[in-house]
C-alpha positions in Angstrom: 319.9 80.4 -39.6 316.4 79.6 -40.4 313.5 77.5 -42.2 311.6 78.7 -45.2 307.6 76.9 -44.7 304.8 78.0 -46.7 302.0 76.7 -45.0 298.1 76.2 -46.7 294.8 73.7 -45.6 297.0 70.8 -46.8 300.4 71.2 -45.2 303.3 72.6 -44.6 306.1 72.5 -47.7 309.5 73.0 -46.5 312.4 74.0 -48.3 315.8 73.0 -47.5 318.4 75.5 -47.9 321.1 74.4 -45.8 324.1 76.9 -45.1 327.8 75.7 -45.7 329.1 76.8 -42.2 326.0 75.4 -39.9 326.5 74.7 -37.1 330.3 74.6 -37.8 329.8 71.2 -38.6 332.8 70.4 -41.9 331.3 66.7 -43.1 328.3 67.9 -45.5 326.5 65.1 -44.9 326.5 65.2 -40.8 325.5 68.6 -41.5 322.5 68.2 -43.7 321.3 65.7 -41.2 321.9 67.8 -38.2 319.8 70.7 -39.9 316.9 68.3 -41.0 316.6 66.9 -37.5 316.8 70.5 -36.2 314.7 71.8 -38.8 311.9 69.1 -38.4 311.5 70.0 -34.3 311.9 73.9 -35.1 308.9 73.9 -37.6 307.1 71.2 -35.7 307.1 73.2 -32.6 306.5 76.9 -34.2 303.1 75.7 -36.5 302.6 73.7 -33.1 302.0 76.8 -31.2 299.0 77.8 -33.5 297.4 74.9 -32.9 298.1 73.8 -36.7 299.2 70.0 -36.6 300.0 68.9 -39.9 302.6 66.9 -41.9 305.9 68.6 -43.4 306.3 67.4 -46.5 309.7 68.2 -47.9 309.3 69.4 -52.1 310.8 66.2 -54.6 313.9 68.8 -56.0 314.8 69.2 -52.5 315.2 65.3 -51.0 
């Protein structure tokens, strides 16, 4: 597993790439939300740690 952010002065983009098998979860959509929500505190807490607070904006193709 893992999150692809590319961080700059303005933000942090993050792109949603979520496996078919995460988690073990079978209903895609439980999935996708599980992995956003997981997602959202993983990132949070990593650019966190540097003392970077910013939003995480998610790129329009991948809402």
């Amino acid at each position: 597993m893992y999150y692809r952010s590319i961080f700059d002065r303005n933000g942090a983009d993050w792109t949603i790439i979520c496996q078919s098998d995460y988690k073990d979860i079978p209903d895609s959509d439980k999935r996708k939300k599980q992995f956003y929500r997981d997602g959202i505190s993983t990132i949070s807490e990593f650019i966190s740690e540097f003392g970077y607070l910013c939003h995480i904006q998610i790129p329009k193709r991948y809402k």
